[in-house]
VMD Tcl script that builds the backbone (N, CA, C; Angstrom):
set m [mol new atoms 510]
animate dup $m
set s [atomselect $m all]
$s set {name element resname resid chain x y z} {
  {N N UNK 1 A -11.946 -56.331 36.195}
  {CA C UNK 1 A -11.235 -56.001 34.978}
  {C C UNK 1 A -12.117 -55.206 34.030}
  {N N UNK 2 A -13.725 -55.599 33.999}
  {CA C UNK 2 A -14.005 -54.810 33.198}
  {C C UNK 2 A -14.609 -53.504 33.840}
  {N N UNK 3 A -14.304 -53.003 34.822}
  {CA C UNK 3 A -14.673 -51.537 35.150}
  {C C UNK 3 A -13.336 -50.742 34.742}
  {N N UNK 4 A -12.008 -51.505 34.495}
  {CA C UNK 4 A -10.974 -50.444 34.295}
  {C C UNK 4 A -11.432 -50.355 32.335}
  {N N UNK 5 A -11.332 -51.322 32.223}
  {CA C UNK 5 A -11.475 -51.153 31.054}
  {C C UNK 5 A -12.728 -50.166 30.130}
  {N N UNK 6 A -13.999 -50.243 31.007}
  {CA C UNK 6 A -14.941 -48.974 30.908}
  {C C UNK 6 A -14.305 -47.042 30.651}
  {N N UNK 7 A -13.582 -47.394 31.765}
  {CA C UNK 7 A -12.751 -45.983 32.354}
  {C C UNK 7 A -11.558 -45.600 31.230}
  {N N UNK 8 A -11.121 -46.942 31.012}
  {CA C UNK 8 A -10.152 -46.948 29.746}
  {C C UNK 8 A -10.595 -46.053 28.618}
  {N N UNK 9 A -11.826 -46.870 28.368}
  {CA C UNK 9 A -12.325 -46.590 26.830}
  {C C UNK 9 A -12.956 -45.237 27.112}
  {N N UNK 10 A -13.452 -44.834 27.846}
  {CA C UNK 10 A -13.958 -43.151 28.428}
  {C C UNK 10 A -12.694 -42.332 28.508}
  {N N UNK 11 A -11.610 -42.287 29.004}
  {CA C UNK 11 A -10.470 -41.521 28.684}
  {C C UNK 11 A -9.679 -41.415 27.441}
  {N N UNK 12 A -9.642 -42.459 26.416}
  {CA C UNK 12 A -9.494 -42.411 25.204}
  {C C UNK 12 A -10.472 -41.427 24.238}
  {N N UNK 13 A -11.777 -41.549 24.920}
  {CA C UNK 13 A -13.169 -41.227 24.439}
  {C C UNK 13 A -12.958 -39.795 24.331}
  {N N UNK 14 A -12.395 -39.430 25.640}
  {CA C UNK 14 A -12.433 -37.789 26.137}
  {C C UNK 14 A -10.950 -37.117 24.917}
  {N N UNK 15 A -9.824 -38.087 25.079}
  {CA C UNK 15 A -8.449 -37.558 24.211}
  {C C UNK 15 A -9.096 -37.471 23.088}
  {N N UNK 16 A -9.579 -38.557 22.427}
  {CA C UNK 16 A -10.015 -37.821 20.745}
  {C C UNK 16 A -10.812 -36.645 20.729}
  {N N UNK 17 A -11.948 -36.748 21.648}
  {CA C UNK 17 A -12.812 -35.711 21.676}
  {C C UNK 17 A -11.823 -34.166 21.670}
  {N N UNK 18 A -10.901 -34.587 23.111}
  {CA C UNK 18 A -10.185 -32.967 22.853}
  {C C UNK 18 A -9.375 -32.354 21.882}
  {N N UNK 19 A -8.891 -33.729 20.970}
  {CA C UNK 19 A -7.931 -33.789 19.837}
  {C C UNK 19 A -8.758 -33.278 18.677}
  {N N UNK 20 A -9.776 -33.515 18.766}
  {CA C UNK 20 A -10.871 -33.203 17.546}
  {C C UNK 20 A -11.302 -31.657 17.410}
  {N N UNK 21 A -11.307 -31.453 19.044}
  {CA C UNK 21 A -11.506 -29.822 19.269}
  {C C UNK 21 A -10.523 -28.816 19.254}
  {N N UNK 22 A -9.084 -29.262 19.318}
  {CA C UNK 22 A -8.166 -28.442 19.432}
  {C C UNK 22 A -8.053 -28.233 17.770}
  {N N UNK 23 A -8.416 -29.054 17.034}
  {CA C UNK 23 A -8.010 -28.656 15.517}
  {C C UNK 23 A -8.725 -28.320 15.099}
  {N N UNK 24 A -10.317 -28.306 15.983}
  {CA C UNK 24 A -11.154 -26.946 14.899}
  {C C UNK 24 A -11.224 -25.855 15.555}
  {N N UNK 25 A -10.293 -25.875 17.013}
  {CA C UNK 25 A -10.042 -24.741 17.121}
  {C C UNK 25 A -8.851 -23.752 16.151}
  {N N UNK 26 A -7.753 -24.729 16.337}
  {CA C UNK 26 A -7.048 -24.349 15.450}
  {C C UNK 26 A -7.354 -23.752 14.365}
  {N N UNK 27 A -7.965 -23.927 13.382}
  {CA C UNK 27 A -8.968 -24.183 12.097}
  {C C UNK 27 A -9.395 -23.031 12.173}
  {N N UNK 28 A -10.210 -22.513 13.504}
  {CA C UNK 28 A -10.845 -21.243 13.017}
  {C C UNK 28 A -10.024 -20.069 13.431}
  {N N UNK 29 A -9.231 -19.831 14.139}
  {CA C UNK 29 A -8.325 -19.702 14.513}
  {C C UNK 29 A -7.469 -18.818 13.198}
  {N N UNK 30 A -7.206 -19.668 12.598}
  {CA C UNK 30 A -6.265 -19.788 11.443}
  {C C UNK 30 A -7.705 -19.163 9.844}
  {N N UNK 31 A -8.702 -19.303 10.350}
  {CA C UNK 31 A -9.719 -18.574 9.346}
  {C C UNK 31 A -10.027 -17.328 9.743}
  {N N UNK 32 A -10.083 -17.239 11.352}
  {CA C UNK 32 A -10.246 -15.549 11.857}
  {C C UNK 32 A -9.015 -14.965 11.370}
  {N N UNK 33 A -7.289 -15.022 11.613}
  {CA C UNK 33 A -6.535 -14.369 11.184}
  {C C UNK 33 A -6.565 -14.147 9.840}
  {N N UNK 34 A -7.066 -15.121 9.358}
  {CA C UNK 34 A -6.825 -14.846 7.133}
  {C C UNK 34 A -8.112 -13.659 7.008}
  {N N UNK 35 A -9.102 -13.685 7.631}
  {CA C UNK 35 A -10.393 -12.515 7.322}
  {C C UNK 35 A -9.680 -11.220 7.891}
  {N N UNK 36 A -9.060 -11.445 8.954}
  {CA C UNK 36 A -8.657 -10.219 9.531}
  {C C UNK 36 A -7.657 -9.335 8.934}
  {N N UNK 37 A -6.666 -10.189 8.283}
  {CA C UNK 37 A -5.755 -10.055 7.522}
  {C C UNK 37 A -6.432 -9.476 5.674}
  {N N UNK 38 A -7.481 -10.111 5.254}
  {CA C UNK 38 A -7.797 -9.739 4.065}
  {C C UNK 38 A -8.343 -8.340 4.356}
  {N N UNK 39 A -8.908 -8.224 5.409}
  {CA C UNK 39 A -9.429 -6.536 6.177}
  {C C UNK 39 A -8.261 -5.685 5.666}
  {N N UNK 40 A -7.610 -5.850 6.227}
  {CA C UNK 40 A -6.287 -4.813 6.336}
  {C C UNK 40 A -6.139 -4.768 4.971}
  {N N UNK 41 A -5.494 -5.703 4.323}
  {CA C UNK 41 A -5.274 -5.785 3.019}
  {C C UNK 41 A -5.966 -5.086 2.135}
  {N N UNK 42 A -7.588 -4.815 2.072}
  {CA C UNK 42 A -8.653 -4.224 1.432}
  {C C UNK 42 A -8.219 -2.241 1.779}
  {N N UNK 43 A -8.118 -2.546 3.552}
  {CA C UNK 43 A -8.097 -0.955 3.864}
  {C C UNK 43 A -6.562 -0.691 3.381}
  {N N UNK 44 A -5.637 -1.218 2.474}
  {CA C UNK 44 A -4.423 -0.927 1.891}
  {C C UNK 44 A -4.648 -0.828 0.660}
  {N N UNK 45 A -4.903 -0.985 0.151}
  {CA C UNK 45 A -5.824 -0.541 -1.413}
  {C C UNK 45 A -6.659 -0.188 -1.243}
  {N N UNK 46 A -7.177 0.367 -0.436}
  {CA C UNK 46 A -8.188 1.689 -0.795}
  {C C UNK 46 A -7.355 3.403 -0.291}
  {N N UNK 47 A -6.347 3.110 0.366}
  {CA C UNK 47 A -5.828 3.975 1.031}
  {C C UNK 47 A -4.793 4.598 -0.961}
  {N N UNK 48 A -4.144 3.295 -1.004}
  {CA C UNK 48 A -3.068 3.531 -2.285}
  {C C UNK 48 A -3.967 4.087 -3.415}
  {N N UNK 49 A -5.507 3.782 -3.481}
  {CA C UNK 49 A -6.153 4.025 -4.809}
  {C C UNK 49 A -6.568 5.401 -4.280}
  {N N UNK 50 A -7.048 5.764 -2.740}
  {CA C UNK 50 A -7.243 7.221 -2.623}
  {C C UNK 50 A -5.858 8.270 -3.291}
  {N N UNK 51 A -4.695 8.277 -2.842}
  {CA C UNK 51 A -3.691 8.791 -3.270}
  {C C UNK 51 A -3.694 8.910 -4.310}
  {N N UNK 52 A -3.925 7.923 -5.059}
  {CA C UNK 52 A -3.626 7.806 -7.164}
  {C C UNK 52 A -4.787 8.636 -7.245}
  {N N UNK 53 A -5.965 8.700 -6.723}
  {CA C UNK 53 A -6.937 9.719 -7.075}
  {C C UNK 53 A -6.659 10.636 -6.654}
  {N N UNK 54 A -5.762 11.447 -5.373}
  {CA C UNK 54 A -5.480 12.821 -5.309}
  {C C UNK 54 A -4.739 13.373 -6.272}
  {N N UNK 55 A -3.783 12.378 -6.696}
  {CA C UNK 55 A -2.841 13.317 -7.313}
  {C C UNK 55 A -3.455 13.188 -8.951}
  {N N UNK 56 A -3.993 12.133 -9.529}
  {CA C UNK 56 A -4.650 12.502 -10.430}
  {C C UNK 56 A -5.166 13.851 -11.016}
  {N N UNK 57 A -5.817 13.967 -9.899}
  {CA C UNK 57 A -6.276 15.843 -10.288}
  {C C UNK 57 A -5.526 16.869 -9.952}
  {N N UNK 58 A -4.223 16.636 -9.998}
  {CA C UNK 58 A -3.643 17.574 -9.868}
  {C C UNK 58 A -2.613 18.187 -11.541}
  {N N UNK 59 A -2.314 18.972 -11.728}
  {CA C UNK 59 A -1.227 18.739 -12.870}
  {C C UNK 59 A -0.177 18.032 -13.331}
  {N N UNK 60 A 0.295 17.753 -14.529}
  {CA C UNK 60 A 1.160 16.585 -14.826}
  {C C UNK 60 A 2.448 17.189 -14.096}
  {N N UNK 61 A 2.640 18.561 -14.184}
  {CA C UNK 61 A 4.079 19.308 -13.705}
  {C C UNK 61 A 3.598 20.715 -13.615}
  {N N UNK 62 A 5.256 20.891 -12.727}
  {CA C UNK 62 A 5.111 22.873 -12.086}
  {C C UNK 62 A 4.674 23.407 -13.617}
  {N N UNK 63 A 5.279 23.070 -14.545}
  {CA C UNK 63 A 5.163 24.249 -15.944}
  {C C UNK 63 A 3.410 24.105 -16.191}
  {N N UNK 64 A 2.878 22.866 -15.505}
  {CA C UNK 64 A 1.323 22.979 -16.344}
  {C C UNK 64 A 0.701 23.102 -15.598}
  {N N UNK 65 A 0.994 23.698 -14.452}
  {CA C UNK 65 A -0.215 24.075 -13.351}
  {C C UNK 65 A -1.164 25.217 -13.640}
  {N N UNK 66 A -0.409 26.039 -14.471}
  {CA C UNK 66 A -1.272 27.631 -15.013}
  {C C UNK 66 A -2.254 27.063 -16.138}
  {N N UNK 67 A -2.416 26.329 -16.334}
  {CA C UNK 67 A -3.046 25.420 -17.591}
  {C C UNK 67 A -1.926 25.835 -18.718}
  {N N UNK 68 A -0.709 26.795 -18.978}
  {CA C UNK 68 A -0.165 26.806 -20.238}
  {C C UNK 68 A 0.555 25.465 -20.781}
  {N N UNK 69 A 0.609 25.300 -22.206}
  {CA C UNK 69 A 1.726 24.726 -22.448}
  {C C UNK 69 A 3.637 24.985 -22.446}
  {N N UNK 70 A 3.966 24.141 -21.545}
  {CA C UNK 70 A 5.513 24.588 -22.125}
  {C C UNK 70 A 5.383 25.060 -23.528}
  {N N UNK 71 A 6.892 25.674 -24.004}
  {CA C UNK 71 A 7.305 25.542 -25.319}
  {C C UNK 71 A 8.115 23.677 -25.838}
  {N N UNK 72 A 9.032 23.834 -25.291}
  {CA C UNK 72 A 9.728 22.581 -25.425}
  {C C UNK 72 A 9.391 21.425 -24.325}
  {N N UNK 73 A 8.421 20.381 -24.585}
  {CA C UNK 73 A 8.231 19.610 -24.004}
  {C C UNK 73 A 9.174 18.400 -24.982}
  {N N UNK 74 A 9.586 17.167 -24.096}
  {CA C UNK 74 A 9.647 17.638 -22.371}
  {C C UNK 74 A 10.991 18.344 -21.716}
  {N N UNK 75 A 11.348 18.970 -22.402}
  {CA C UNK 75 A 12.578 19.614 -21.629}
  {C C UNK 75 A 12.412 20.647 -20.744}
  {N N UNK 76 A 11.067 21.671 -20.922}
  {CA C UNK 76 A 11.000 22.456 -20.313}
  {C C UNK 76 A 9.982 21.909 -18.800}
  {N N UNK 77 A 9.970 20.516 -18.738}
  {CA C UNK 77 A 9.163 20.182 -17.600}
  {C C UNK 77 A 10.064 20.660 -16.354}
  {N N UNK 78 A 9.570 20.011 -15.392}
  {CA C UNK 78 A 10.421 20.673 -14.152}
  {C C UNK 78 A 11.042 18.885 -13.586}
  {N N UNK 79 A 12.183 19.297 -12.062}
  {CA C UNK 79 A 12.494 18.384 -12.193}
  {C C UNK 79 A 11.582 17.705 -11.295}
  {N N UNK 80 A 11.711 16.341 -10.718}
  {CA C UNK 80 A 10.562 15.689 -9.598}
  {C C UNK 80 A 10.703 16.101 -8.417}
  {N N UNK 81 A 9.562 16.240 -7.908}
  {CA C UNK 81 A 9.772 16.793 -6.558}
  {C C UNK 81 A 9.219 17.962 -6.199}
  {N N UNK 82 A 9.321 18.532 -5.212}
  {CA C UNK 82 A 8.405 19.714 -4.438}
  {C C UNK 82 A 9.128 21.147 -5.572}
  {N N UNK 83 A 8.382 22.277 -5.593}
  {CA C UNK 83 A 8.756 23.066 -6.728}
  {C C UNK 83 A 9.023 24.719 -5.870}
  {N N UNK 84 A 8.877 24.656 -4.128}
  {CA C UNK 84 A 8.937 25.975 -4.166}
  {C C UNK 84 A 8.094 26.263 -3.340}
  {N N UNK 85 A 6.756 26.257 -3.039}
  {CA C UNK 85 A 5.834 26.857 -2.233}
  {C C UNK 85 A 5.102 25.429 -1.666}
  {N N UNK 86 A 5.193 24.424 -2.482}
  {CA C UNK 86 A 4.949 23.069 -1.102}
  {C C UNK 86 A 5.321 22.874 -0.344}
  {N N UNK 87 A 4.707 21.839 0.612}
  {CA C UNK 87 A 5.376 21.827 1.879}
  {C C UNK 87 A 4.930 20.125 2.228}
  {N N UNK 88 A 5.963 19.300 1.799}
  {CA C UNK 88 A 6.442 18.375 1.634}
  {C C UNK 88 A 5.385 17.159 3.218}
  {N N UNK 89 A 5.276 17.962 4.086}
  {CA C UNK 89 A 4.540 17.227 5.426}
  {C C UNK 89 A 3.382 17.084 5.072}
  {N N UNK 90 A 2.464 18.283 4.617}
  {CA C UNK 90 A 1.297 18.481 4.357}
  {C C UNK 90 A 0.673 18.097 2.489}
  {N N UNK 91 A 0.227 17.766 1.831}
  {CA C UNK 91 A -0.389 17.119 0.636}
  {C C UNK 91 A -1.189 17.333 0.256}
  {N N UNK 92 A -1.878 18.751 1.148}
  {CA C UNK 92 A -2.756 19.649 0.794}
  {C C UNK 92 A -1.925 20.784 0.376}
  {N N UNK 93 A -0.688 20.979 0.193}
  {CA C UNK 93 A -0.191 21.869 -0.647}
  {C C UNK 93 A 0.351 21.567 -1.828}
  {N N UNK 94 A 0.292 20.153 -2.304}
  {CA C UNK 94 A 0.567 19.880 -3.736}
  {C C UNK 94 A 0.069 20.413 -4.841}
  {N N UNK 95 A 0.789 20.897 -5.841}
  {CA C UNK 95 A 0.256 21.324 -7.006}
  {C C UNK 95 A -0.022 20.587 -7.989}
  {N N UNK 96 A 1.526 19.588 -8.283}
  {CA C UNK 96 A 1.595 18.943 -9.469}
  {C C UNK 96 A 1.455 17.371 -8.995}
  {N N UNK 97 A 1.438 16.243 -9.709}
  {CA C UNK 97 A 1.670 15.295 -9.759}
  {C C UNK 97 A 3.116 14.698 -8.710}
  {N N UNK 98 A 4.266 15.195 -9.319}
  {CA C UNK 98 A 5.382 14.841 -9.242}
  {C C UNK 98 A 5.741 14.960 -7.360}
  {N N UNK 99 A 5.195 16.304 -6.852}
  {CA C UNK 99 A 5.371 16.486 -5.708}
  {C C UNK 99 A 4.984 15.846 -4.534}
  {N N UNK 100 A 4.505 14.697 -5.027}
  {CA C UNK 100 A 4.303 13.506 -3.966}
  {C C UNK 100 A 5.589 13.052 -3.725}
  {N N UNK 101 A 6.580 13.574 -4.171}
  {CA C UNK 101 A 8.084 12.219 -4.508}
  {C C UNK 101 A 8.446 12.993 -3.369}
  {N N UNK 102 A 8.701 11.876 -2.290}
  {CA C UNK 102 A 9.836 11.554 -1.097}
  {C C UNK 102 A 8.524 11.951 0.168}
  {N N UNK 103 A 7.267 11.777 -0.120}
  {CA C UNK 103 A 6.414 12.213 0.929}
  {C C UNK 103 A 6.597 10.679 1.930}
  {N N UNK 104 A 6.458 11.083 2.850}
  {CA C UNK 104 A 5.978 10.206 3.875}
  {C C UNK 104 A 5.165 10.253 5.246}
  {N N UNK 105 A 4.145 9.612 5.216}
  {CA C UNK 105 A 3.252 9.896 6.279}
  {C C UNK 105 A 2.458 9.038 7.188}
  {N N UNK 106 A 1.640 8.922 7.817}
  {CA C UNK 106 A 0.430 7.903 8.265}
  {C C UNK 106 A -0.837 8.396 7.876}
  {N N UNK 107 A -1.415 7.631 7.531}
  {CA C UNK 107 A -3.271 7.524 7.244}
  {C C UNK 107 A -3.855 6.638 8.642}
  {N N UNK 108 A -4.227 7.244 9.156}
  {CA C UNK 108 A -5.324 6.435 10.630}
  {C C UNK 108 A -6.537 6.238 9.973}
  {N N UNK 109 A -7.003 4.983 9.620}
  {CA C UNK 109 A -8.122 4.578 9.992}
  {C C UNK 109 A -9.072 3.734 10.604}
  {N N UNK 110 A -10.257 3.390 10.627}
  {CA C UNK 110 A -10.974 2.752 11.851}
  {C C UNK 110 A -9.962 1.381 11.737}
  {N N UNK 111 A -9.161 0.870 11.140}
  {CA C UNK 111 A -8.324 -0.257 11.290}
  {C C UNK 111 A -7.122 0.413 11.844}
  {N N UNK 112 A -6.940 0.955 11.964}
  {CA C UNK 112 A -5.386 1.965 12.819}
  {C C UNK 112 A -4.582 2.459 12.143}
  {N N UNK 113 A -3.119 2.513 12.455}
  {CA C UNK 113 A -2.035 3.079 11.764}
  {C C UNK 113 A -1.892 3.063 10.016}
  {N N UNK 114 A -1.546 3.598 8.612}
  {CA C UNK 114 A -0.589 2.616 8.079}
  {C C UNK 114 A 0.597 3.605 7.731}
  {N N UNK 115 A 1.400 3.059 7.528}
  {CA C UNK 115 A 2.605 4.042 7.212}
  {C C UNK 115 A 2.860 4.111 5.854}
  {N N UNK 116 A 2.708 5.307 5.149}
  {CA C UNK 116 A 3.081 5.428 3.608}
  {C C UNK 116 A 4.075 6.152 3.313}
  {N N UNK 117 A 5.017 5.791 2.320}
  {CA C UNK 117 A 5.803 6.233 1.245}
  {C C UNK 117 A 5.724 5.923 -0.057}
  {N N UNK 118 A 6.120 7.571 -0.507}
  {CA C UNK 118 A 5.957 7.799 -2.015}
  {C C UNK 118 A 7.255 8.366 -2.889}
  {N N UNK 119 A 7.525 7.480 -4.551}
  {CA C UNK 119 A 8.226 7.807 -4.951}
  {C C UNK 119 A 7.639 8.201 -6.130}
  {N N UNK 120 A 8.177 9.456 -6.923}
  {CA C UNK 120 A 8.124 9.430 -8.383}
  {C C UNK 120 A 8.964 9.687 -8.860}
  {N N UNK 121 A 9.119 9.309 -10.500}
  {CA C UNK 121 A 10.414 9.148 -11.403}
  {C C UNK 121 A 9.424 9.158 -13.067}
  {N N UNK 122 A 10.850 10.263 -13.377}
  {CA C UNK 122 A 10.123 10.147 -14.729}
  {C C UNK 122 A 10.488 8.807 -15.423}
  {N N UNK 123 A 9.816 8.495 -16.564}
  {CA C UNK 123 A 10.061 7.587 -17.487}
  {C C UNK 123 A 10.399 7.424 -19.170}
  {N N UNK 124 A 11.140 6.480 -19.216}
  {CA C UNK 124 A 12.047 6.140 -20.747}
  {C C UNK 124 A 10.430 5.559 -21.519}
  {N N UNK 125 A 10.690 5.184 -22.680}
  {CA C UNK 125 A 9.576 4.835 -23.615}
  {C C UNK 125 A 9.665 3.048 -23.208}
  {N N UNK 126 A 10.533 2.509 -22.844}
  {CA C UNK 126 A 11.000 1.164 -21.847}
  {C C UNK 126 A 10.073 0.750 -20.874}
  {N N UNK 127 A 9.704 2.277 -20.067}
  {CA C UNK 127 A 8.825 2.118 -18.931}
  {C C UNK 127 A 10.187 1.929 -17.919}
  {N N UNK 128 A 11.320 2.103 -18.239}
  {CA C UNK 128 A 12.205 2.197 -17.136}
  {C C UNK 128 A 12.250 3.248 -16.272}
  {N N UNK 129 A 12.589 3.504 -15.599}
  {CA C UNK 129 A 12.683 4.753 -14.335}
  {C C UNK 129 A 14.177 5.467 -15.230}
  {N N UNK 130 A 14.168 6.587 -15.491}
  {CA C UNK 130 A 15.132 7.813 -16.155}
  {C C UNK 130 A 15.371 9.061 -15.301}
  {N N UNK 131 A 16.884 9.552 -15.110}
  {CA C UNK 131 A 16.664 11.155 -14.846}
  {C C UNK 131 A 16.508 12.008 -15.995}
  {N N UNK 132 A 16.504 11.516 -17.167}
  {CA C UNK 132 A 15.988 12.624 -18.109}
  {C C UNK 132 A 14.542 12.488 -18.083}
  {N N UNK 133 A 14.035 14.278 -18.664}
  {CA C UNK 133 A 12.723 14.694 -18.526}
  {C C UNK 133 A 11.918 13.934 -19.351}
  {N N UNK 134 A 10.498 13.575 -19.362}
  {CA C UNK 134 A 10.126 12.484 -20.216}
  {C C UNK 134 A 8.776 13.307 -20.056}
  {N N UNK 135 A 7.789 12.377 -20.893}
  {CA C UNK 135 A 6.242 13.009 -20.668}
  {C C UNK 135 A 5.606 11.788 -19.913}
  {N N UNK 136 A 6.159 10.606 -19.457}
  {CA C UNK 136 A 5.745 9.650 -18.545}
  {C C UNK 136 A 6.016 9.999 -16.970}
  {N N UNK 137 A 5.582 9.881 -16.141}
  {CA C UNK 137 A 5.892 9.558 -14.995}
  {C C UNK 137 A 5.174 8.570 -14.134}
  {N N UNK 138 A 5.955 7.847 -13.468}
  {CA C UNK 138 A 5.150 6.888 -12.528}
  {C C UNK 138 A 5.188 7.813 -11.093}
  {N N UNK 139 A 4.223 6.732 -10.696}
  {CA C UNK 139 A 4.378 6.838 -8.939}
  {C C UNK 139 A 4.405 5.599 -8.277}
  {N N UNK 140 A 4.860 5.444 -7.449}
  {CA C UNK 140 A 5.371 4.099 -6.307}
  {C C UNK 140 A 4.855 4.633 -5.036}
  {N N UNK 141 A 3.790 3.901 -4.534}
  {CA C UNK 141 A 2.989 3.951 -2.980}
  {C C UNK 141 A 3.682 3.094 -2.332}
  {N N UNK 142 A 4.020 2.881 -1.065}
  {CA C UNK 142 A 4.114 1.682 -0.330}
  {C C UNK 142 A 3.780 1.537 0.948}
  {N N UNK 143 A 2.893 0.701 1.510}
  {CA C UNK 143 A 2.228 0.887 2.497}
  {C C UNK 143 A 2.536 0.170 3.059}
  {N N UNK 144 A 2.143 0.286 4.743}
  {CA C UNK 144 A 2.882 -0.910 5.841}
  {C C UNK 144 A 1.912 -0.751 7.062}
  {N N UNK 145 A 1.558 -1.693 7.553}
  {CA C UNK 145 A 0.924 -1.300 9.002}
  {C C UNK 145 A 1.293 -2.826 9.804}
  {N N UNK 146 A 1.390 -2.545 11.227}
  {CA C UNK 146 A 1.791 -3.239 12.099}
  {C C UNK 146 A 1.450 -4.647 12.478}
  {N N UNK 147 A 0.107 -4.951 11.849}
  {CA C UNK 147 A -0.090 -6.140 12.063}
  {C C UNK 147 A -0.151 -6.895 10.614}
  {N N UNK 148 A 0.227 -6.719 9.444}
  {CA C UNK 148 A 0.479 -7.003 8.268}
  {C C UNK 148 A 1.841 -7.238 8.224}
  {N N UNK 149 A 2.288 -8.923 8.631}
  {CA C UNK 149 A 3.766 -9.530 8.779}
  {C C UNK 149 A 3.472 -9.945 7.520}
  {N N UNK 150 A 4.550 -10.666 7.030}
  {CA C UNK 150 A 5.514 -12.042 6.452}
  {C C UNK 150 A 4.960 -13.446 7.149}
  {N N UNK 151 A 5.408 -14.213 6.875}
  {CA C UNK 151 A 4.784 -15.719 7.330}
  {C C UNK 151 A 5.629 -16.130 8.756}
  {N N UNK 152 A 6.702 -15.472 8.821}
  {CA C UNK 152 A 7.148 -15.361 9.904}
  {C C UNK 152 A 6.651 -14.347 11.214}
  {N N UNK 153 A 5.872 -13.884 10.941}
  {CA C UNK 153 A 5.067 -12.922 12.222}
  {C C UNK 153 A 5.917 -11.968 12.015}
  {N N UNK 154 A 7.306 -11.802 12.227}
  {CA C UNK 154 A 7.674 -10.296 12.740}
  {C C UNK 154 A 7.821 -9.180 11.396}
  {N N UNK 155 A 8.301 -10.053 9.980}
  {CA C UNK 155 A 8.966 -8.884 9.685}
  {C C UNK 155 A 7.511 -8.364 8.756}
  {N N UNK 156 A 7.399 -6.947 8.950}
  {CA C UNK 156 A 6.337 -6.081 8.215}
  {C C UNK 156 A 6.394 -6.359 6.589}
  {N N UNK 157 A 5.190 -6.544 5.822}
  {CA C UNK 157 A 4.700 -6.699 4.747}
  {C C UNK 157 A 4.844 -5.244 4.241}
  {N N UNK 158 A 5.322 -5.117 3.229}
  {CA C UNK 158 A 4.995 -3.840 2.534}
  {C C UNK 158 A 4.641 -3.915 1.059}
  {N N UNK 159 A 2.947 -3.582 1.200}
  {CA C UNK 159 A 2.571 -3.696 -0.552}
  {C C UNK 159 A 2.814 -2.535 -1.212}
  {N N UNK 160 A 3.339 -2.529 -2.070}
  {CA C UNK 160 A 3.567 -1.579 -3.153}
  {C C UNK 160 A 2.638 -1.275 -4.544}
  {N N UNK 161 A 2.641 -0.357 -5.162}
  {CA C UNK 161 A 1.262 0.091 -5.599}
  {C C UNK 161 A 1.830 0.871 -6.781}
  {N N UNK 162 A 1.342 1.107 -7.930}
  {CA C UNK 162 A 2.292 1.976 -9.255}
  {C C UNK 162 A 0.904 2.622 -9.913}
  {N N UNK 163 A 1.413 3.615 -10.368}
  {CA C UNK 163 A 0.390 4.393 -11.198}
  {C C UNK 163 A 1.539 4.721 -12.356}
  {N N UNK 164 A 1.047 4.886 -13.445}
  {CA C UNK 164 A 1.436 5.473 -14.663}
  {C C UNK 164 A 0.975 7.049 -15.236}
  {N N UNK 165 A 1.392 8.272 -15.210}
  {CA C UNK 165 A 0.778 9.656 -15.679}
  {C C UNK 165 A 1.458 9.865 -16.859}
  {N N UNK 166 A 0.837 9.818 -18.114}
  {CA C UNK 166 A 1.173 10.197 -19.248}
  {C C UNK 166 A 0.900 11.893 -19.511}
  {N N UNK 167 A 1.578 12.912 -19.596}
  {CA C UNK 167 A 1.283 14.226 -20.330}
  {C C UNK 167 A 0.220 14.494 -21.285}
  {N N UNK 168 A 0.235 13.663 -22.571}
  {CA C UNK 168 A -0.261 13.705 -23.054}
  {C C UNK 168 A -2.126 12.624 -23.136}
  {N N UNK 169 A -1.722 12.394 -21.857}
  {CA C UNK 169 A -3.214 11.796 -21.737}
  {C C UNK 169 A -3.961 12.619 -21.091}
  {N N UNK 170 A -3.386 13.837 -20.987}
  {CA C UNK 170 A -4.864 14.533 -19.585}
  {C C UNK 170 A -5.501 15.597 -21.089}
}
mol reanalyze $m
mol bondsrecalc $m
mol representation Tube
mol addrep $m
């Protein structure tokens, strides 16, 4: 009786042992995906803050690309969007600010894919989104890449990103 009981207490011995290991496997497991995940997350804000810095240096609008002033601001601004000689694929032909609106593209980097879209809209003194001409405009980034889910694994995360361009701040 007491050799089963030896064998007993050694197979119990071995279940906790593996029970003990499966949850720090688990454990790290569940700490490698959150680092891997804050990765991505980092290379998604740096991608959205590169953009806010391209278009930064560019002009507030088509009318102020020559450096002149309109006469009637803001009525004489232009409307959002590509003005004529951009070319909406490429973002090395932007002039103004505004002509980021309806771009969409991928950025590859050493983390892979991400997929971006961009909106701009002028703005009310509210900070609401307006189709009348204003001396505010925002921009809306939104970025997505393939292994950046929801808590459910499948459906894609998309962080979104805002800049504010005042006219009269440049």
């Amino acid at each position: 009786m007491n050799d089963y009981s030896d064998v007993l207490q050694v197979i119990g011995a071995m279940l906790l042992v593996s029970l003990l290991v499966q949850s720090a496997n688990r454990s790290n497991l569940a700490n490698t995906q959150l680092l891997i995940s804050n990765e991505y997350e980092v290379g998604v804000t740096a991608i959205a803050q590169d953009i806010m810095e391209e278009s930064r240096v560019l002009a507030f609008d088509e009318e102020t690309v020559t450096g002149f002033v309109p006469v009637n601001i803001p009525s004489d601004f232009s409307n959002i969007g590509l003005d004529g000689s951009e070319n909406g694929n490429n973002k090395n032909t932007f002039d103004d600010f505004d002509d980021y609106d309806g771009y969409t593209g991928t950025v590859t980097t050493d983390l892979g894919s991400f997929d971006v879209e961009i909106s701009v809209y002028y703005l009310d003194d509210s900070y609401n989104s307006t189709n009348s001409k204003t001396t505010l405009k925002e921009m809306s980034i939104t970025i997505s890449n393939q292994y950046l889910t929801e808590n459910d694994g499948t459906t894609l995360k998309r962080y979104t990103f805002t800049t504010i361009r005042s006219y009269y701040a440049e």
